[in-house]
MARTORMI-350109 format. One line per field, with one value per residue (C-alpha): z, x, y; residue in one letter; residue number from 1. Coordinates in steps of 0.5 Angstrom, whole numbers. Example, Ala and Ser with C-alpha at 12.3 -4.5 7.8 and 13.67 -1.06 7.14 Angstrom:
BEGIN
c3	[16_14]
c1	[25_27]
c2	[-9_-2]
resn	[a_s]
resi	[1_2]
***
This chain:
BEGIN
c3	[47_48_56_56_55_56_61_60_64_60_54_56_59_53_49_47_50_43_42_34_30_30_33_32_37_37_41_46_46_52_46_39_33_32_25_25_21_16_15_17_11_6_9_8_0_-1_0_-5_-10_-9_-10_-17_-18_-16_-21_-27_-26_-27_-33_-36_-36_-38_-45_-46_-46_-52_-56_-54_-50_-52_-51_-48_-42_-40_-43_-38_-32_-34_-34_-31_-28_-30_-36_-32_-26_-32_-36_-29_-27_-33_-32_-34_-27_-23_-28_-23_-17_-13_-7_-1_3_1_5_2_5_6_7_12_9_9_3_7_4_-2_-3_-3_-5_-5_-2_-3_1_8_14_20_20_27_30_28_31_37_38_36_42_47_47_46_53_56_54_45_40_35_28_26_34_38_34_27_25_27_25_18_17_19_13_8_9_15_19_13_13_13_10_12_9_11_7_11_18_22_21_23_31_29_24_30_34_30_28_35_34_27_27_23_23_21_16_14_6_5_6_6_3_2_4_-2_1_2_-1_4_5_4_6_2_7_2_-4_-11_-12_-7_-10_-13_-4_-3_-6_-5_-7_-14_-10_-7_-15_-17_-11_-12_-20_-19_-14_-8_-5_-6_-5_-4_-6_-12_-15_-20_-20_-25_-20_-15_-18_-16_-24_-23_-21_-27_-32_-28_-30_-38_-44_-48_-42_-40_-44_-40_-34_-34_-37_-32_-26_-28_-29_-21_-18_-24_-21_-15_-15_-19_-13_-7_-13_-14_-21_-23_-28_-31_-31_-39_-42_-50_-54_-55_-63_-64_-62_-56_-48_-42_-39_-33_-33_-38_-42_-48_-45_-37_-36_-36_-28_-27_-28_-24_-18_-11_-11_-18_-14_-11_-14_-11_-14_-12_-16_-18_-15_-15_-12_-5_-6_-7_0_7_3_1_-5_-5_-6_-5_-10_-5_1_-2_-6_-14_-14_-11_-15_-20_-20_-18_-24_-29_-24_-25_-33_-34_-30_-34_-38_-32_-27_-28_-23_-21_-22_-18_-14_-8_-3_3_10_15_22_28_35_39_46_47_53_56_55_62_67_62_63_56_53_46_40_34_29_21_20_16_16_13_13_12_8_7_1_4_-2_-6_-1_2_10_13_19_22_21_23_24_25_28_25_27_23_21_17_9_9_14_16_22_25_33_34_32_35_33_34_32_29_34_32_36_34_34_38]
c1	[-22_-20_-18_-11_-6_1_4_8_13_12_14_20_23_23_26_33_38_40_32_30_30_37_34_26_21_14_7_6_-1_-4_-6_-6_-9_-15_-17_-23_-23_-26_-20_-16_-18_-18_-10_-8_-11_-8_-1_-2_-5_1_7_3_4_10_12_7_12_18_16_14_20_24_19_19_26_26_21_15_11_12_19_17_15_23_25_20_23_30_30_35_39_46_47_52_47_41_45_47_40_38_43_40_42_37_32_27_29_24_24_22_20_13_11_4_3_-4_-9_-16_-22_-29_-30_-24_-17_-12_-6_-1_5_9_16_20_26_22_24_20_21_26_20_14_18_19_12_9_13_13_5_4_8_3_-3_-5_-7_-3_-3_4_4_10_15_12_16_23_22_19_26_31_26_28_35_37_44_46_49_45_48_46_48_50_44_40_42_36_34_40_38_32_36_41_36_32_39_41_34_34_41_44_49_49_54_56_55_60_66_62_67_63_67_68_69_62_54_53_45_45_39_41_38_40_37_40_40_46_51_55_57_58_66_65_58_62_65_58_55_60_59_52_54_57_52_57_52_45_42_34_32_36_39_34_32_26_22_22_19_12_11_8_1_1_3_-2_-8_-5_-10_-5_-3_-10_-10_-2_-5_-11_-7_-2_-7_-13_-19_-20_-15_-14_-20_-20_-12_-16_-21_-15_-9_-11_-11_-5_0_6_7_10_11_11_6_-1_-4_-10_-16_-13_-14_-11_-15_-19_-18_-21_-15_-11_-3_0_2_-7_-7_-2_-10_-14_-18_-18_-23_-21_-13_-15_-9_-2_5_11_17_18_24_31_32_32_26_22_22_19_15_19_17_10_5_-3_-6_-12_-7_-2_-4_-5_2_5_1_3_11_10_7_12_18_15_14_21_24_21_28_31_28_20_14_8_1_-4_-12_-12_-16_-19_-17_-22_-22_-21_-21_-15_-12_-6_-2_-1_6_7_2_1_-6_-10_-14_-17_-13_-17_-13_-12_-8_-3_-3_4_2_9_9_16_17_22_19_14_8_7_7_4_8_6_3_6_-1_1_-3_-3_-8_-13_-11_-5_-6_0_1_8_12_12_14_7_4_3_6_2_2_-4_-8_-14_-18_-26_-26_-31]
c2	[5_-3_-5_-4_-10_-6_-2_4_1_-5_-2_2_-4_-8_-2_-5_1_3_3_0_8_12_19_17_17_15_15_9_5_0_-4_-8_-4_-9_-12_-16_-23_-21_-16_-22_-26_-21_-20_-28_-28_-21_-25_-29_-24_-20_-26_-27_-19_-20_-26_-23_-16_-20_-23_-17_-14_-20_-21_-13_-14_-20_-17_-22_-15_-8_-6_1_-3_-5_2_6_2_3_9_14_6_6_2_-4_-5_-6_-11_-14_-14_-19_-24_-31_-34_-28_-29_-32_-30_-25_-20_-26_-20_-16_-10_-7_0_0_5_4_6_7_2_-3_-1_1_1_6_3_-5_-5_-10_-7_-5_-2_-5_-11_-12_-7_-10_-17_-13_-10_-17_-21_-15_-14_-22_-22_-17_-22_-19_-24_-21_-22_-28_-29_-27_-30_-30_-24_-27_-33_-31_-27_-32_-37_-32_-31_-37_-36_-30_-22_-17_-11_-4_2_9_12_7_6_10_3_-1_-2_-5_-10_-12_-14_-18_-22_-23_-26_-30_-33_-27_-22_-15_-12_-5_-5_-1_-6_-12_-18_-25_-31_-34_-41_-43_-40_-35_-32_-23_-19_-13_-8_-2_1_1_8_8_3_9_9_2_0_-7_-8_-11_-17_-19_-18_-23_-27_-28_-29_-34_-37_-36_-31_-31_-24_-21_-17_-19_-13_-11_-4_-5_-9_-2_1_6_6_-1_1_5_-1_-5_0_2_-1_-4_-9_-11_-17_-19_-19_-22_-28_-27_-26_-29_-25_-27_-24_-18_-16_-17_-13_-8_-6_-4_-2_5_9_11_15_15_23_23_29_26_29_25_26_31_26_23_24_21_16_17_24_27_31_31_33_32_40_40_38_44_48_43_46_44_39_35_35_29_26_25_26_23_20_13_9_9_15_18_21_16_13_16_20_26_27_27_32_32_36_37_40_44_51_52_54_49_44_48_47_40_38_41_38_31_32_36_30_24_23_21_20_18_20_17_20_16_17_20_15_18_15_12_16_11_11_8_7_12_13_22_23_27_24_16_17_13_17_17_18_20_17_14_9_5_-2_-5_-13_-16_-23_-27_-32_-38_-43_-40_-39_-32_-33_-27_-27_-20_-12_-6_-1_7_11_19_25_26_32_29_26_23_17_16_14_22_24_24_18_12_5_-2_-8_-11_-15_-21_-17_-15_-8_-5]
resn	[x_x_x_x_x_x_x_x_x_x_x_x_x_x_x_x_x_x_x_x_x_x_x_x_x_x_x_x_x_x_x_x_x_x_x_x_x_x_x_x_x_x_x_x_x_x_x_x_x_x_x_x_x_x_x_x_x_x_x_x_x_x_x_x_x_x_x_x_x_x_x_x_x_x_x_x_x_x_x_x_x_x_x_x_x_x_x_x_x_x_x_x_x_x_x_x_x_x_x_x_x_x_x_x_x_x_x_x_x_x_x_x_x_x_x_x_x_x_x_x_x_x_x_x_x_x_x_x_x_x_x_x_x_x_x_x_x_x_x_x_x_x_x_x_x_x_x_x_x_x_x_x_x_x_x_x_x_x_x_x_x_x_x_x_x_x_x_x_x_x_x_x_x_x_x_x_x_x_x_x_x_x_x_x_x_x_x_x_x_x_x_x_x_x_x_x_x_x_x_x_x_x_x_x_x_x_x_x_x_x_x_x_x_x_x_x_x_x_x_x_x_x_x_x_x_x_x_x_x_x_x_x_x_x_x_x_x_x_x_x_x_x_x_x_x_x_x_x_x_x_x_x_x_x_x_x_x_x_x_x_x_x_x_x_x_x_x_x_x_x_x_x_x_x_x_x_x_x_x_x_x_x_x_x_x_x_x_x_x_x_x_x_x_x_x_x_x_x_x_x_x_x_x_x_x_x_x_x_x_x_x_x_x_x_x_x_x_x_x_x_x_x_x_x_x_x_x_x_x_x_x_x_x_x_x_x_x_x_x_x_x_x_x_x_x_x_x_x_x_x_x_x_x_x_x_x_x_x_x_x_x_x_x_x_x_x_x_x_x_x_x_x_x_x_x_x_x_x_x_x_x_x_x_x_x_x_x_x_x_x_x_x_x_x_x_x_x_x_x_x_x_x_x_x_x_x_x_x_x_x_x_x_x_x_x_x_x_x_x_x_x_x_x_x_x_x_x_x_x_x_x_x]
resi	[1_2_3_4_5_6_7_8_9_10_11_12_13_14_15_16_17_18_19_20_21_22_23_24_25_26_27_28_29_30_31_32_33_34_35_36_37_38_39_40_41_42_43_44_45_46_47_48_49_50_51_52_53_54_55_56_57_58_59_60_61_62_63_64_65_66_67_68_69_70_71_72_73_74_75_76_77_78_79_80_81_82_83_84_85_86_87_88_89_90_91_92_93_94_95_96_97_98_99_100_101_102_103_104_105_106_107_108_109_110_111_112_113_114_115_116_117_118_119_120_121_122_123_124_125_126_127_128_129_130_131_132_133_134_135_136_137_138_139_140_141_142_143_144_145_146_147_148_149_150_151_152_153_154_155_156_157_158_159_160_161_162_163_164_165_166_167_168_169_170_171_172_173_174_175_176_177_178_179_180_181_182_183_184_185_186_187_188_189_190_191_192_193_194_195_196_197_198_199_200_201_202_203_204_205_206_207_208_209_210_211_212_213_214_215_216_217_218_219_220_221_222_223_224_225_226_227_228_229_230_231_232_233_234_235_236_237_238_239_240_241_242_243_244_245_246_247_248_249_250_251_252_253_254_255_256_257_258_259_260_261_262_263_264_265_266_267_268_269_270_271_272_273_274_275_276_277_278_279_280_281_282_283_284_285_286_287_288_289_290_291_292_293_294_295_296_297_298_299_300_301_302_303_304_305_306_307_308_309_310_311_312_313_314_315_316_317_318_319_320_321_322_323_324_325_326_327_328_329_330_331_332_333_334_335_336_337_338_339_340_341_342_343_344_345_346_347_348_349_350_351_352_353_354_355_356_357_358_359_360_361_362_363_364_365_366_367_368_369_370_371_372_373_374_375_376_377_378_379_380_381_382_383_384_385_386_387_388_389_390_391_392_393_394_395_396_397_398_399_400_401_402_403_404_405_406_407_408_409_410_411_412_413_414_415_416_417_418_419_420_421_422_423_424_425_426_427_428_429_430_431_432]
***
């Protein structure tokens, strides 16, 4: 438990009138989620390790497309994209151009944390601007200080329009509120046209999977094109990808990361990525097996016991199953029979629409500050916890401006912002 710094009063208050999530709800705390400095360190080098990751995946593809890496590699990543968005993401003029927001979904855990995934097209931004300045006001030290979130937005994208779509407008109110804060303006993706007049800064807040919905998103393509729009992320799908974490850990790369990385940072990379797989269902000669997991063929997991099934599912990218948690399936927490068919669906979908494998990790259990919903009382929240450091890019230096901690009860595995957990910003605090 941590002295309380905010009120309820204080935070209903403060809630725009349109709140930050279309129709979401969550939990109230008196205070911060408190990280220590060691973990405060280990968060402001993880940054640049990332945008290291980041450049070395951009790299990669673009020499397995000329030949100079193995062609699988760009084959696997452009797998079930449309042939026009696959040429248009190569294009010479977008050749190094880089998502300028990283978002890593971090697990805390006993060991310190993993990785669950790395998001370049992050809801939480305008909601962690508002926890950090809300509960700066009522006396937190929160991480990237009260302003740090609006500030590193309007760095990346200064005096732009951010474009949302239909598919994703639970987030827009967070989006309105952060604009009237950073100089933006919100735009519907749907009908966006880009004044052609001058270059004008795009925060594309869309996923690619959705263009076949956005009739006017050719005329933005051709904006940015011809240089008279400048967009991030960049319209290139590959970079997306869950698969990512796979790539990273396959034997016949090893040598391309660590040139790219540098033996450090791989080796550090290796300590919070977790083992991961591509769920490939191509045969393996006689004598060969599958690293790391001791079988010959992917459908052997289907026959694995609870206790081997410490192992995750979910799909790879470009799809809308690939965010928010939708498809994925902890091996430990379901029965034999649903793991069953969640193996064979990931392995019949591969040609299309490729799915992960990866190491489930537990989660530490905490003990937070939670406000009764009825009586307001705090009390003691049991909790695992998700942390989402938000690192912007504006010139090749990442600046962790803020970190969104959700709390979820212990009985939950997959942590995510459901009705009952409790969302906080991350406080310089030394727990207790």
């Amino acid at each position: 438990m941590h002295p309380p710094d905010a009120t309820p009063e204080l935070l209903r208050n403060a809630m725009p009138r349109d709140g930050l999530f279309a129709d979401k709800h969550w939990r109230l705390s008196p205070s911060a989620f408190p990280i220590s400095k060691e973990l405060h360190q280990e968060l402001l080098v993880l940054g640049d390790r990332l945008w290291l990751f980041q450049k070395a995946c951009n790299d990669l593809y673009y020499l397995s497309v000329l030949g100079k890496q193995p062609e699988w590699v760009a084959a696997l990543l452009d797998r079930g994209k449309p042939p026009e968005l696959v040429e248009f993401s190569r294009q010479k003029a977008f050749r190094h151009h880089l998502p300028q927001v990283l978002r890593p979904d971090l697990v805390l855990t006993d060991d310190g944390f993993i990785l669950s995934e790395l998001d370049s097209v992050p809801g939480g931004i305008g909601l962690t601007a508002w926890l950090n300045q809300t509960y700066a006001a009522a006396g937190s030290q929160v991480l990237g200080g009260a302003s740090g979130m609006i500030d590193g937005f309007a760095s990346i994208a200064r005096s732009g329009d951010i474009l949302v779509s239909a598919e994703a407008s639970t987030y827009r109110p967070e989006m309105e509120w952060i604009a009237t804060r950073s100089g933006h303006r919100v735009q519907s993706a749907e009908n966006y046209a880009p004044p052609s007049e001058t270059e004008r800064n795009v925060y594309r807040f869309f996923e690619l999977f959705d263009l076949g919905n956005l009739p006017g998103v050719g005329a933005l393509q051709t904006a940015a094109l011809l240089g008279q729009a400048k967009v991030t992320p960049p319209f290139k799908p590959f970079l997306e990808e869950k698969m990512w974490f796979a790539l990273f850990w396959m034997r016949p790369l090893r040598e391309y990361w660590r040139r790219a990385l540098s033996e450090r940072h791989f080796l550090a990379l290796q300590k919070v990525l977790p083992q991961t797989w591509i769920l490939d269902p191509q045969p393996l000669p006689p004598h060969a097996g599958i690293p790391g997991l001791g079988i010959h063929d992917f459908a052997e997991l289907a026959t694995f016991s609870q206790k081997e099934r410490e192992l995750v599912i979910k799909a790879s990218g470009f799809s809308e199953l690939a965010w928010g948690a939708r498809s994925v399936v902890i091996g430990s927490d379901v029965p034999q029979t649903e793991w069953k068919d969640a193996v064979s669906h990931a392995l019949k979908s591969f040609p299309t629409q490729p799915y992960i494998l990866q190491r489930f990790h537990k989660a530490r259990t905490f003990t937070h500050s939670v406000f009764e919903t009825e009586s307001s009382q705090v009390l003691p929240f049991p909790c695992k916890v998700r942390l989402c450091p938000y690192y912007f890019v504006p010139e090749d230096k990442p600046l962790l401006s803020g970190a969104l901690a959700t709390l979820c009860p212990p009985d939950k595995k997959i942590l995510h912002g459901m009705r009952d957990a409790v969302l906080v910003p991350a406080g310089l605090t030394t727990p207790r």
